[in-house]
N, C-alpha and C positions, 0 to 999 in steps of 0.2 A: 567494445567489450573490454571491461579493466580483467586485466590477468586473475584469475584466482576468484572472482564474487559470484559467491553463490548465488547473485538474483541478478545477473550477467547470465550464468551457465542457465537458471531457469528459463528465462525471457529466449535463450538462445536453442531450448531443447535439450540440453546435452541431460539436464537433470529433471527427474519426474518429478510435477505436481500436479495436484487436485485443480486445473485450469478453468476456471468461469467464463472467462470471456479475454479475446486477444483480439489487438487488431497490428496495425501498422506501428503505433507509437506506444500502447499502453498491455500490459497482461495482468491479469487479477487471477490471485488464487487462493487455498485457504492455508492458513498458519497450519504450521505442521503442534505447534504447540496452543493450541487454541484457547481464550481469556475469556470465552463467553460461547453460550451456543453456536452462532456466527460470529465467525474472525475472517475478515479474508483481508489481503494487503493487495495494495494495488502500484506496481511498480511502473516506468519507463522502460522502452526497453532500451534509450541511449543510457549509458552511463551518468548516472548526475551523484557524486557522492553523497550531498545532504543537502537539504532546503539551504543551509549557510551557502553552498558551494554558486544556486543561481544566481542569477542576474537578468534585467531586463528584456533579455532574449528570451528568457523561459515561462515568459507574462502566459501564452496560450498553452503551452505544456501542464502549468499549474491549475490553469484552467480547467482544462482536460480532466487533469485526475479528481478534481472536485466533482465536477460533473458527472464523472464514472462514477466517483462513489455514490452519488444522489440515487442514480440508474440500477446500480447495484445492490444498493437498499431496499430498493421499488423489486426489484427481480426477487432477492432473498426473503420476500412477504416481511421486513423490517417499517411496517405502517405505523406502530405503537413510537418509533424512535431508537436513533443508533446515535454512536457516540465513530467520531473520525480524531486518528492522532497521527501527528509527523512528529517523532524523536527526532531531534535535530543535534548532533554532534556524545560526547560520553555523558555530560554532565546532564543533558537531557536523555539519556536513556537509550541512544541510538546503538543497537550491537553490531550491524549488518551494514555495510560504509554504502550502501544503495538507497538514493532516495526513494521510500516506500511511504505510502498511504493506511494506515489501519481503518478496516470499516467495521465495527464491534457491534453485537446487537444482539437482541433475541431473549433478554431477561431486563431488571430494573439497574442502569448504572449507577453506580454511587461518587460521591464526591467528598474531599479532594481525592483523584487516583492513585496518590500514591508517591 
């Protein structure tokens, strides 16, 4: 756990969320500021500061949270299509220095995001 991250204290308990599913390595739960009727982010619960921050060690970890999110689509009735985003550092968008998963869905997304 990195000192101080908010999606450290989640994954670790200390802090209440809306929790969908947790296992050994992954916890999904829902944005507290939700962008769409379904939002849920789907973290690690090791620390990984950003997708910049992996390396080929974390080939099956990335896997994983893909895979989650597909699962998690399939759970949240997301049939019509969802939209998944990784902010990766400020310039992309990242606020929260925890590598998280966005799984967005439940109306028509539009493009470009923004």
């Amino acid at each position: 756990m990195a000192d101080g991250c908010i999606f450290c204290r989640i994954a670790g308990g200390e802090i209440p969320a809306q929790i969908v599913f947790q296992d050994e390595e992954l916890v999904v739960f829902r944005d507290l500021a939700p962008k769409a009727p379904t939002h849920l982010l789907i973290i690690p619960r090791r620390h990984v500061a950003s997708l910049a921050e992996t390396g080929p060690e974390d080939r099956e970890l990335l896997g994983k949270l893909l895979q989650r999110a597909v699962e998690t689509a399939r759970q949240e009735g997301l049939e019509k299509g969802f939209r998944t985003v990784i902010n990766t550092g400020p310039d992309g968008g990242q606020t929260v220095g925890h590598l998280h998963l966005h799984v967005v869905g439940g109306r028509q997304m539009t493009w470009p995001p923004g």
